[in-house]
RODOLO-508444 format. One record per residue (C-alpha): residue number from 1; residue in one letter; chain; x, y, z. Coordinates in steps of 0.25 Angstrom, whole numbers, always signed. Layout:
BEGIN
(NUM 'a' 'A' (X Y Z))
...
This chain:
BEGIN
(1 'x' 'A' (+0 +0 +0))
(2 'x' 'A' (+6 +13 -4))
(3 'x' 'A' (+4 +25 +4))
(4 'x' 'A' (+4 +39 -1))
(5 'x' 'A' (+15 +49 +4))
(6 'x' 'A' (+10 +62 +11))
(7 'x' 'A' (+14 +75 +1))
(8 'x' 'A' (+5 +84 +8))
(9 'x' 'A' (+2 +80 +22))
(10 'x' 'A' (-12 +86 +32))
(11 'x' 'A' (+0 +94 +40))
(12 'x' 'A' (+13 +93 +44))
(13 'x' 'A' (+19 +95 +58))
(14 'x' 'A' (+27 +108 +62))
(15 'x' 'A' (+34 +105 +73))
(16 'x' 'A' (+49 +107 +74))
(17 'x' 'A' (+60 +107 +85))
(18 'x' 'A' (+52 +118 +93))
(19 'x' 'A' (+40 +108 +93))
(20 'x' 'A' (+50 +96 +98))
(21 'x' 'A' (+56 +108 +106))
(22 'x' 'A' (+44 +112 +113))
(23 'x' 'A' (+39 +97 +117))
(24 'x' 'A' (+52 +93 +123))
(25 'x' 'A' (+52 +107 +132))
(26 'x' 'A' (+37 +101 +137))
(27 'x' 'A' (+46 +85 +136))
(28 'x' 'A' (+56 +92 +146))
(29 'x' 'A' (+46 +100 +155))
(30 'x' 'A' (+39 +86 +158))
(31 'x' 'A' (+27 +93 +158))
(32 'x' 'A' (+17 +89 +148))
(33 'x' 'A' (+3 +93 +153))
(34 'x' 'A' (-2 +107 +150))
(35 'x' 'A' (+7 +117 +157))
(36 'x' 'A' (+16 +128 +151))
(37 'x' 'A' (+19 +124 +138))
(38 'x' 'A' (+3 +125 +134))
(39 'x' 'A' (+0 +138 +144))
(40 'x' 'A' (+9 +146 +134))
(41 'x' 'A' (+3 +138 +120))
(42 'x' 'A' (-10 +145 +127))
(43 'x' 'A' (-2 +159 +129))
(44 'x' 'A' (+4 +159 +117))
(45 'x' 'A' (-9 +154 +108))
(46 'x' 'A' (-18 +163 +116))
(47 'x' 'A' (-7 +175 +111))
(48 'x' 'A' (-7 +169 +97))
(49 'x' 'A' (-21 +169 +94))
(50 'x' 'A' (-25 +182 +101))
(51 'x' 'A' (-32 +176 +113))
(52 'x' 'A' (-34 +179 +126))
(53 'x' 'A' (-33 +164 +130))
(54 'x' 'A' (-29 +152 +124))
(55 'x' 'A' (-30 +138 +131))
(56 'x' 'A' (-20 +125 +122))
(57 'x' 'A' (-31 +111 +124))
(58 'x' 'A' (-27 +99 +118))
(59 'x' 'A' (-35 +97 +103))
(60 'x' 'A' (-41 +106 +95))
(61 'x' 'A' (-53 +97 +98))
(62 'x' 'A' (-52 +99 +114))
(63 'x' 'A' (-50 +116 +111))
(64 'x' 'A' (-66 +115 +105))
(65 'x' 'A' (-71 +106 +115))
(66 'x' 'A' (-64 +115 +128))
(67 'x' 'A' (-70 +129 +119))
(68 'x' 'A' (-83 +122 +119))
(69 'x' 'A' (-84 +118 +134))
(70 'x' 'A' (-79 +131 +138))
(71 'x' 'A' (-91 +136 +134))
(72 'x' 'A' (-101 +126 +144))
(73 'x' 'A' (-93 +133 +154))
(74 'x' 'A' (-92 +148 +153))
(75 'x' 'A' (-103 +157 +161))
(76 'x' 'A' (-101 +169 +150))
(77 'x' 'A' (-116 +167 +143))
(78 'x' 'A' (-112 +172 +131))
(79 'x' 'A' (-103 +160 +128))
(80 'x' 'A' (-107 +149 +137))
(81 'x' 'A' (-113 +137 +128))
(82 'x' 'A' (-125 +125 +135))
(83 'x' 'A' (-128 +114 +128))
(84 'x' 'A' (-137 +115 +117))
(85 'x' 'A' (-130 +129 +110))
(86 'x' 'A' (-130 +129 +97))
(87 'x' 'A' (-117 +131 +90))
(88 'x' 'A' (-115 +133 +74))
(89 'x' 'A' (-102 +126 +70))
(90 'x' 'A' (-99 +124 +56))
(91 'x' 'A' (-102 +109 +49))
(92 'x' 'A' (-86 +107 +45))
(93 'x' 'A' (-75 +107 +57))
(94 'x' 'A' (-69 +96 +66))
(95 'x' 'A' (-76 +88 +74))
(96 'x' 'A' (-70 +93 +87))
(97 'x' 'A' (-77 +108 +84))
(98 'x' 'A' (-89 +99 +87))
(99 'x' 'A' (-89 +88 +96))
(100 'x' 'A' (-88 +99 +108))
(101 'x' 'A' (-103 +106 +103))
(102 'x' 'A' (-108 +92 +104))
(103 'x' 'A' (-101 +86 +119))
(104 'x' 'A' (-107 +101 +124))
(105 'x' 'A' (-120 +98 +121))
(106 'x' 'A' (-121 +110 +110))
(107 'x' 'A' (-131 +113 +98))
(108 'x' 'A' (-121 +112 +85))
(109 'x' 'A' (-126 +118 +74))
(110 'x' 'A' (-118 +116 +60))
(111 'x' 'A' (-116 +125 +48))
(112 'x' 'A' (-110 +123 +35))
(113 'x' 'A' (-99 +130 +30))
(114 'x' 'A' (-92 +140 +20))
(115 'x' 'A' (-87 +131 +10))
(116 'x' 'A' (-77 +141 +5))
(117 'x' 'A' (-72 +144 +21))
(118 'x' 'A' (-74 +131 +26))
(119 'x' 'A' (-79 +139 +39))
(120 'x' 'A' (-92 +139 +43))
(121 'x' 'A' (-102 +145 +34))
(122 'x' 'A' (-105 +159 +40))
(123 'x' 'A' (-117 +160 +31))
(124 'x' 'A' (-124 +148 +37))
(125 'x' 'A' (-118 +151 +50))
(126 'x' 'A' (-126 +163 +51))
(127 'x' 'A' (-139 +155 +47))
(128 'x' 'A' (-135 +145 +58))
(129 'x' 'A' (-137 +154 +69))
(130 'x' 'A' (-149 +154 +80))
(131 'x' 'A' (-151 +159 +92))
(132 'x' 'A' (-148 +147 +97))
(133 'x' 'A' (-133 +147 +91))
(134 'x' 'A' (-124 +150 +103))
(135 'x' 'A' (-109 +148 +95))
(136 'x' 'A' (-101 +145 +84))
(137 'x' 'A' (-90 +135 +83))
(138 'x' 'A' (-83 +142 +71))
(139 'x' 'A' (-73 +132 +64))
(140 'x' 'A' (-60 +139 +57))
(141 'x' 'A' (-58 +126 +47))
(142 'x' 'A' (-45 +124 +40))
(143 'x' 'A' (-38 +137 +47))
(144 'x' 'A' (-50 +146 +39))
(145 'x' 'A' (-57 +155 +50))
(146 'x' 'A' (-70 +157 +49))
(147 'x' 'A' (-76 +172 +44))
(148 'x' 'A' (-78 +177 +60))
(149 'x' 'A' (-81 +191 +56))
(150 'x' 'A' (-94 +185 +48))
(151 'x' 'A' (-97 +175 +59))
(152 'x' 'A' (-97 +186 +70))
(153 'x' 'A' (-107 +195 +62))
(154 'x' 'A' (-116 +182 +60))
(155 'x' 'A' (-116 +180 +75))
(156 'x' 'A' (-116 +196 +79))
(157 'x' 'A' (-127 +200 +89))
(158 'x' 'A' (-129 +185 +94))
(159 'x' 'A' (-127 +175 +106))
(160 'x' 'A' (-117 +168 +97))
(161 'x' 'A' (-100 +167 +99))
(162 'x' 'A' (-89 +159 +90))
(163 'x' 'A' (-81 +148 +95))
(164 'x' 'A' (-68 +145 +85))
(165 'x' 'A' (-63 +131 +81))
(166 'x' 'A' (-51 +136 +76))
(167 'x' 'A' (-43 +122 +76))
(168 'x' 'A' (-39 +122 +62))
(169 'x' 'A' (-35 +137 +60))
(170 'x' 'A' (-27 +141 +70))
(171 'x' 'A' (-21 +154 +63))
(172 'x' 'A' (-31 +158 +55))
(173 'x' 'A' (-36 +173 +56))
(174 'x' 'A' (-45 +182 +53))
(175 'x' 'A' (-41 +199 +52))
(176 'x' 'A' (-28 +193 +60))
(177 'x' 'A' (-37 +189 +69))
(178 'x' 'A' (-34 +172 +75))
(179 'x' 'A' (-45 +160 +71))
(180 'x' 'A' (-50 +156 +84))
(181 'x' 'A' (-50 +168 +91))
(182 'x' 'A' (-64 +173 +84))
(183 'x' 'A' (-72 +165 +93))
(184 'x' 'A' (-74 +164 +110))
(185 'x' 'A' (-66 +152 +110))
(186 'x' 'A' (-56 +146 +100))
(187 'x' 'A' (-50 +133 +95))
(188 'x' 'A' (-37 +129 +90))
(189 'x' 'A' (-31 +116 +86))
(190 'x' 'A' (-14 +113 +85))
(191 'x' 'A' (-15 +99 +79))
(192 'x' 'A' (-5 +93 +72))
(193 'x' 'A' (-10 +97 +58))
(194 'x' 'A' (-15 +111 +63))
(195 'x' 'A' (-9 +125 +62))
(196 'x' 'A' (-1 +122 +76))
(197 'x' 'A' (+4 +107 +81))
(198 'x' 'A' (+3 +105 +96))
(199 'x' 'A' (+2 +90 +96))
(200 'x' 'A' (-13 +92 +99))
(201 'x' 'A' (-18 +105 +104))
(202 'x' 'A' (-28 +116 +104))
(203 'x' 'A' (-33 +129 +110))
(204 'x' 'A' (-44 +136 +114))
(205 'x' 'A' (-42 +153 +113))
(206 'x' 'A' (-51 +161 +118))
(207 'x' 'A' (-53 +176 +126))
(208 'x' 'A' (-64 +173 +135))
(209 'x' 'A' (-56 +172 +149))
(210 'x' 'A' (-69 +163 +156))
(211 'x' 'A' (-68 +153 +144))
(212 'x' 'A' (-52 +152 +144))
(213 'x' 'A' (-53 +148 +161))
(214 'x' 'A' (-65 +139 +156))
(215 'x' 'A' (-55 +133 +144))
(216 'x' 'A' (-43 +131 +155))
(217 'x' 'A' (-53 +124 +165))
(218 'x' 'A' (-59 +113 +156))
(219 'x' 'A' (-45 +111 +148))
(220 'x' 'A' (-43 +103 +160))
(221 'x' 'A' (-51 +96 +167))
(222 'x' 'A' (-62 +108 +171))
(223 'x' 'A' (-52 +110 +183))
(224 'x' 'A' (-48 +124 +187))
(225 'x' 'A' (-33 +121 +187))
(226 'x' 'A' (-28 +129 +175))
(227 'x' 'A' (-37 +140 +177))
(228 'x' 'A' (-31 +153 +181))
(229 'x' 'A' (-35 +156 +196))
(230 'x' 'A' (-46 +168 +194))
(231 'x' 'A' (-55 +160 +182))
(232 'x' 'A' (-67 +159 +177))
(233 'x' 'A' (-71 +146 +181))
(234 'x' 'A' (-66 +144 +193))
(235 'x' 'A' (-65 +159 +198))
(236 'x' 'A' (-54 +160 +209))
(237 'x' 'A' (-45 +147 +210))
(238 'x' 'A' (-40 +140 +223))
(239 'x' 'A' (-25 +145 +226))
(240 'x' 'A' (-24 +132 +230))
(241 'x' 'A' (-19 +123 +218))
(242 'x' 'A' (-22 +111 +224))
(243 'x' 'A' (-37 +115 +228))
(244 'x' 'A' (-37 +119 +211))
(245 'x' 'A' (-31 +108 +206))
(246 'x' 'A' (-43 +98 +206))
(247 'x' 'A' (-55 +109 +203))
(248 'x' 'A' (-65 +105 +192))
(249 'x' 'A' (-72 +118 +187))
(250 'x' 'A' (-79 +115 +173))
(251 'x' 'A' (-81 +98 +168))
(252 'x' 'A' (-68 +101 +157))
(253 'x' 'A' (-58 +91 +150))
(254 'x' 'A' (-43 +88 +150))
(255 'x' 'A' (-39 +95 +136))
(256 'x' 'A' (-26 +100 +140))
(257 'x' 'A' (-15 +101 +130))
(258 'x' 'A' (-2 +95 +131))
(259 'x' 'A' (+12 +102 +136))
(260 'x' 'A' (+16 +99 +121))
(261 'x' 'A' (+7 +103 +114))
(262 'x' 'A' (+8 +118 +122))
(263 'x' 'A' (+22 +117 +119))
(264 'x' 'A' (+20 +114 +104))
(265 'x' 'A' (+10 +125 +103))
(266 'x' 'A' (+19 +135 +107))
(267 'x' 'A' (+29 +131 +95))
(268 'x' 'A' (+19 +131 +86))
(269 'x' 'A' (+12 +143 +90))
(270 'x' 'A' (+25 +151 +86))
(271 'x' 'A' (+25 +144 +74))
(272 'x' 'A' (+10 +145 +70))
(273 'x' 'A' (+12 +158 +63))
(274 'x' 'A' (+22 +154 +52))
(275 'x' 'A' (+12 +141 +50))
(276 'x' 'A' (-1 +148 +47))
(277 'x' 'A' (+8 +156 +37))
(278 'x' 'A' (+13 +145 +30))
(279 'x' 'A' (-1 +138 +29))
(280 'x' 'A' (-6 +151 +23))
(281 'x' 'A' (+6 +151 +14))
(282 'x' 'A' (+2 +136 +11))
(283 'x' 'A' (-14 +141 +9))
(284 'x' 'A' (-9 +151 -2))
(285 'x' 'A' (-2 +140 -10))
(286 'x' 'A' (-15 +130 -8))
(287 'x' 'A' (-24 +141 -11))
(288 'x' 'A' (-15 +146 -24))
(289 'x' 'A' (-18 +132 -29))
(290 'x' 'A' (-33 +129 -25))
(291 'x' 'A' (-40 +143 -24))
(292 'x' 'A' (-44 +141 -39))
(293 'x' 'A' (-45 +124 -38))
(294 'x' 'A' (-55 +122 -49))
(295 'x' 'A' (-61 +109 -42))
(296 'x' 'A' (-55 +112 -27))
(297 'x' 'A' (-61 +122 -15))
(298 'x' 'A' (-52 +128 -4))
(299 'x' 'A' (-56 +135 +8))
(300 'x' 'A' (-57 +150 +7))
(301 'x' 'A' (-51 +156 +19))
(302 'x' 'A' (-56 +167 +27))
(303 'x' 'A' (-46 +176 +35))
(304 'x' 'A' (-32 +170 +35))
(305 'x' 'A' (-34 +154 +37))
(306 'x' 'A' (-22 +146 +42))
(307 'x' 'A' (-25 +136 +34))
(308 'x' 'A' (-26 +123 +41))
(309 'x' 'A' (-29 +115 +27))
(310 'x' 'A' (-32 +117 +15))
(311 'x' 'A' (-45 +112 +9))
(312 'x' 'A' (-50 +107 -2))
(313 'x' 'A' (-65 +106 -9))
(314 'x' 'A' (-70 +100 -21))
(315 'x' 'A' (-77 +109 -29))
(316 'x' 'A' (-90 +104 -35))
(317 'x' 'A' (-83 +103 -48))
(318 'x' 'A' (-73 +93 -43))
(319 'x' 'A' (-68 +83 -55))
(320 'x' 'A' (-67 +74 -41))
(321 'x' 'A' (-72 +72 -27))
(322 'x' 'A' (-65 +71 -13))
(323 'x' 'A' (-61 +59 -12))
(324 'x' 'A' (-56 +58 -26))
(325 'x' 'A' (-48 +70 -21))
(326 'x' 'A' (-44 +63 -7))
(327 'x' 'A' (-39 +51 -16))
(328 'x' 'A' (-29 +60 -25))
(329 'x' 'A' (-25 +69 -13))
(330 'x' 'A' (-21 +57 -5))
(331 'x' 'A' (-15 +50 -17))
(332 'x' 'A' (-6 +62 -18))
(333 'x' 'A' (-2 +63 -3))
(334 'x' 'A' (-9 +72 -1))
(335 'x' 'A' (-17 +72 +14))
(336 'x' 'A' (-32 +78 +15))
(337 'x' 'A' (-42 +78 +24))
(338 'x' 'A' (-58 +80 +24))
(339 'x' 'A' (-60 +96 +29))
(340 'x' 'A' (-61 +92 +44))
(341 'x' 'A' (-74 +85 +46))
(342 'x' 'A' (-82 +89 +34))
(343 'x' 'A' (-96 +91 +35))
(344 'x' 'A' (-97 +88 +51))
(345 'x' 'A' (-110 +84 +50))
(346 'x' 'A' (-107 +70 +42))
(347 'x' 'A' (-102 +66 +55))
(348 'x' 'A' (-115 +61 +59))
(349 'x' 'A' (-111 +51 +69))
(350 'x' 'A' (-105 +60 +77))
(351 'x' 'A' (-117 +70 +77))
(352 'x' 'A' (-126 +62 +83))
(353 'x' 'A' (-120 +68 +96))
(354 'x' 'A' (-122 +82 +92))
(355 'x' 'A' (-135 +91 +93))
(356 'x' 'A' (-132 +97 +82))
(357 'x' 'A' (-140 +104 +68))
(358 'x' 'A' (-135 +109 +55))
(359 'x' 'A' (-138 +123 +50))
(360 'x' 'A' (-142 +123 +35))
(361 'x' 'A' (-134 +115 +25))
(362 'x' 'A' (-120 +110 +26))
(363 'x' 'A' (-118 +110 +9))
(364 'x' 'A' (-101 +115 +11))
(365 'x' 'A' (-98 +105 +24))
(366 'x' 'A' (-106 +92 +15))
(367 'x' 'A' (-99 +98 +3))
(368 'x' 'A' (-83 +100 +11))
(369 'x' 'A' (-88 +87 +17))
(370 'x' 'A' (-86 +80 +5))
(371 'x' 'A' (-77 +88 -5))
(372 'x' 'A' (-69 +93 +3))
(373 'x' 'A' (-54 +90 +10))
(374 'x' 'A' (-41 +98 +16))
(375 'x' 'A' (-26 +95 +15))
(376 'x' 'A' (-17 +101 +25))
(377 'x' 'A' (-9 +116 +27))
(378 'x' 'A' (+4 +115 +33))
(379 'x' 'A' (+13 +123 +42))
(380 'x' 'A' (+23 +122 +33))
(381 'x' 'A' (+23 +125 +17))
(382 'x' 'A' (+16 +115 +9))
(383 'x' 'A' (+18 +120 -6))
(384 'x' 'A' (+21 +107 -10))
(385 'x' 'A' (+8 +100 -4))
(386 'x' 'A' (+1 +111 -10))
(387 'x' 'A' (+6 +110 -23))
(388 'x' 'A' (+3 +94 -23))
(389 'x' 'A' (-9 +96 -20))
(390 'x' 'A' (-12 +106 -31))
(391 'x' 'A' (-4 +96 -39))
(392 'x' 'A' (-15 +83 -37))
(393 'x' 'A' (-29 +94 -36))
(394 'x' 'A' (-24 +102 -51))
């Protein structure tokens, strides 16, 4: 059986001797639970992005479900969610944008979207609202931001606030303004084939003061240990530690992060700026090629995208269908993937948990959900890979 050598692989890792560096200084510090390393990926993160506070969890996945619970515990009205809110989220993401609407009881309410941005459809979006809508989970796909200038006058004037799932564009801005930082609360992913590599790893930013104490207590546990000693959740702590150390404030989890992966952030962090160039350099080259692709979409981007992928949609007119297209990528070493989930709502097993309804139709998520596919943007200049795959799609 032959096998078919990578030319153009989903990612590549960046990691040098300041990586290897960073983990043996955590090696030789024999301290690998969250501690020093991670409280200054968090100071340094939080000053990146332009937040006020910045908490480092353990997945991407584990930053949604921590932003989501944090939201059951608040006592500001404006914000606190019950069970049974609705919440519009658009019908193409991760499945980890979802699962925490449903484990918190929430009304989920899907909309299609643009089939140019990828983003949710602020059109429909707007058609989707009720008075019983209380959030959006906005979803920046592939590194694109979503339009929030639009998606603010849509929601002016009601009882309505943005949440971010910005785990596939960290670096992505608006007016110079950061991706993640539109909403109350925001998510970001540093997975090996993301923007940044922590091992595993995510973060939550925010600016509200009473959701970052309420962030810190359920990171761990739902004790106050972390928590700073005049909080919001607790008020005033105990000066005596050992009183502290088992105190169980709010019913939270164990998502802490590695030593190493806060260490490896740090690296990274200092790195990510020259990265998100590159990829922008690489975007240019892949849109030279496939702006005018007479059978082939691509996304169109909105403010500057820090282009987590590049994606690709057969037109209507297509001499061939996806997975003709699959078959001659593959064949040519070429590694793809469906655009995260697809349509969401095929996944018809798993919605059986969900309380959930669809808003109007879902004709671009059905038609991404079967025409299209992404291959991967590096840190690091891919003309070649580029160039092959303009090659074999001519």
């Amino acid at each position: 059986m032959s096998t078919v050598m990578t030319n153009y692989a989903l990612a590549s890792s960046t990691w040098n001797e300041k990586e290897y560096s960073a983990i043996q200084r955590v090696i030789e510090s024999d301290m690998f639970t969250m501690g020093k390393e991670v409280a200054q990926y968090e100071k340094d993160f939080a000053d990146f992005f332009g937040s006020k506070y910045a908490l480092m969890v353990s997945s991407g996945s584990t930053a949604n479900l921590l932003m989501i619970a944090s939201l059951f515990f608040t006592k500001n009205s404006k914000l606190k969610l019950n069970r049974g809110d609705e919440i519009i989220v658009p019908a193409v993401s991760w499945s980890t944008t979802y699962f925490p609407l449903q484990q918190y009881g929430l009304k989920v309410k899907f909309v299609d979207i643009d089939r140019k941005t990828l983003n949710m459809d602020l059109d429909k979006l707007e058609a989707a609202i009720t008075d019983k809508t209380r959030a959006i989970l906005s979803v920046n796909l592939l590194g694109n931001p979503n339009d929030y200038a639009r998606m603010n006058e849509v929601i002016a004037g009601r009882d309505i606030y943005i949440l971010e799932d910005n785990c596939e564009s960290m670096g992505a801005t608006i007016d110079g303004k950061q991706a993640g930082t539109f909403g109350v609360m925001g998510t970001y992913s540093s997975f090996f084939s993301h923007h940044i590599a922590t091992m595993e790893g995510g973060c939550i930013v925010t600016d509200d003061e009473e959701l970052y104490h309420i962030l810190l207590c359920i990171r761990a546990h739902g004790w106050t240990r972390n928590l700073p000693k005049f909080n919001e959740v607790s008020g005033e702590k105990s000066d005596d530690p050992f009183e502290e150390s088992f105190k169980f404030m709010l019913p939270g989890y164990n998502a802490r992060p590695l030593e190493m992966s806060g260490a490896l952030g740090i690296e990274q962090l200092k790195k990510l700026p020259g990265f998100i160039a590159t990829r922008r350099s690489n975007a240019q080259l892949f849109q030279s090629y496939f702006s005018d692709h007479p059978y082939i979409e691509i996304q169109q981007e909105t403010g500057s995208s820090s282009w987590f992928g590049f994606s690709l949609i057969l037109k209507e007119n297509a001499p061939y269908d996806r997975a003709e297209l699959v078959k001659l990528l593959v064949k040519n070493g070429i590694e793809c993937r469906p655009i995260v989930t697809g349509n969401f709502l095929k996944n018809k097993e798993v919605l059986e948990y969900f309380d959930y309804e669809v808003s109007g139709s879902l004709d671009a998520a059905e038609y991404l959900d079967t025409h299209g596919l992404f291959v991967g943007n590096h840190q690091n200049g891919i003309e070649n890979e580029i160039k092959l795959l303009a090659e074999v799609l001519a």
